[in-house]
N, C-alpha and C positions, 0 to 999 in steps of 0.2 A: 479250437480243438474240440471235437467231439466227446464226450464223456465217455461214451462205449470204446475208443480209441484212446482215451486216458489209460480208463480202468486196464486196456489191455498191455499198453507201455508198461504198466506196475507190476503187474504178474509177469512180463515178460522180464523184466527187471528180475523179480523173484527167481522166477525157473533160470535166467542164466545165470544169477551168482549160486545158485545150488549145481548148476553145470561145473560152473568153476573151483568149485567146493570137489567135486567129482575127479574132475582132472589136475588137481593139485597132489603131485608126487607123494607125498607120504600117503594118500588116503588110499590106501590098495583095495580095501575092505569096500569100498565104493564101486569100484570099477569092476570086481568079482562080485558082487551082487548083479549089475548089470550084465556080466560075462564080456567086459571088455577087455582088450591087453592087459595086462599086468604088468610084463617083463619089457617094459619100456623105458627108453632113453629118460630119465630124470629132466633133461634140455628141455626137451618137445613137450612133453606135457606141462613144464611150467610154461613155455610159449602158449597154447595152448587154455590155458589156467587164465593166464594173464587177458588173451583175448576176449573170453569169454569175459570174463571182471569186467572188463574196460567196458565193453558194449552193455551191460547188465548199467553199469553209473551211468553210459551217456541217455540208456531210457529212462532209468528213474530221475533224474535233471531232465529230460523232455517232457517228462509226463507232471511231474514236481511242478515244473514253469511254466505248463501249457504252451509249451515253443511246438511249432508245427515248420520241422526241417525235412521235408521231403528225401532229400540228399542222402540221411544218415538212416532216414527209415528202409531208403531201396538200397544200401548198400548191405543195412542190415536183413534185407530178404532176400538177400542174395547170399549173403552168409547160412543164413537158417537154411535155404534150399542146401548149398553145398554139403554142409555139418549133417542135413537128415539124409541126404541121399547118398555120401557115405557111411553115416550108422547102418541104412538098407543094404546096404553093396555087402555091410561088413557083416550084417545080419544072417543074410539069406547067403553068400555063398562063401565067408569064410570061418564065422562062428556057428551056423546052424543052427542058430539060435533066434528065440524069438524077442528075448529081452531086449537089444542093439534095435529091434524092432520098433519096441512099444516107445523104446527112449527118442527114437525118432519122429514120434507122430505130435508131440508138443510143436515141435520147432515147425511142420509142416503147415498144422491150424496157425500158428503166429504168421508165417509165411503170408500163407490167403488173407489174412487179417488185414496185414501190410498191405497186400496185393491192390484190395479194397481200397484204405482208405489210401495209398496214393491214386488211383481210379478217381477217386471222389473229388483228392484235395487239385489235379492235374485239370479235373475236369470243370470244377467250377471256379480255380483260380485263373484260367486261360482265358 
């Protein structure tokens, strides 16, 4: 595993348990900073909460052990696309806001990032 590809497992580990931290039910004070829902189902956002968690431990354990799972990293760049390009959606035409905005352009550089090194890992382990 590439270093640049480490380093960026870590931080992506970091910014999603800080997501998870966000959309975990009692922290309202989070989500109104961002200008996200508030007045949401308790359910969903611990769903929600939880996902993000989970995905946040399986990069810090890939990047931790230097495992290079192709698998888990495109599924996880299929998630970050999904997650940014509804914060956009929710952004630009239902909150008018530009905060749902900014909170989505992390997950989009991860995205590319992913994008790359499965590019790289598909292209020279084939």
């Amino acid at each position: 595993m590439p270093t640049w590809f480490r380093i960026s497992l870590f931080a992506t580990a970091l910014i999603n348990l800080f997501g998870a931290f966000i959309f975990y039910p009692p922290f309202r004070v989070g989500r109104q900073l961002l200008n996200l829902p508030t007045n949401t189902d308790p359910l969903y956002l611990s769903i929600i909460s939880a996902f993000i968690a989970i995905f946040a431990f399986a990069y810090y354990y890939l990047a931790l052990k230097r495992i290079s799972n192709p698998l888990l990293i495109a599924v996880g760049l299929l998630g970050k696309l999904v997650f940014a390009f509804s914060l956009l959606y929710f952004g630009f035409f239902r909150a008018n806001s530009v905060m749902p905005i900014i909170t989505a352009l992390p997950d989009i550089a991860f995205a590319i990032i992913f994008a790359i090194w499965l590019y790289k890992y598909t292209t020279y382990n084939s």
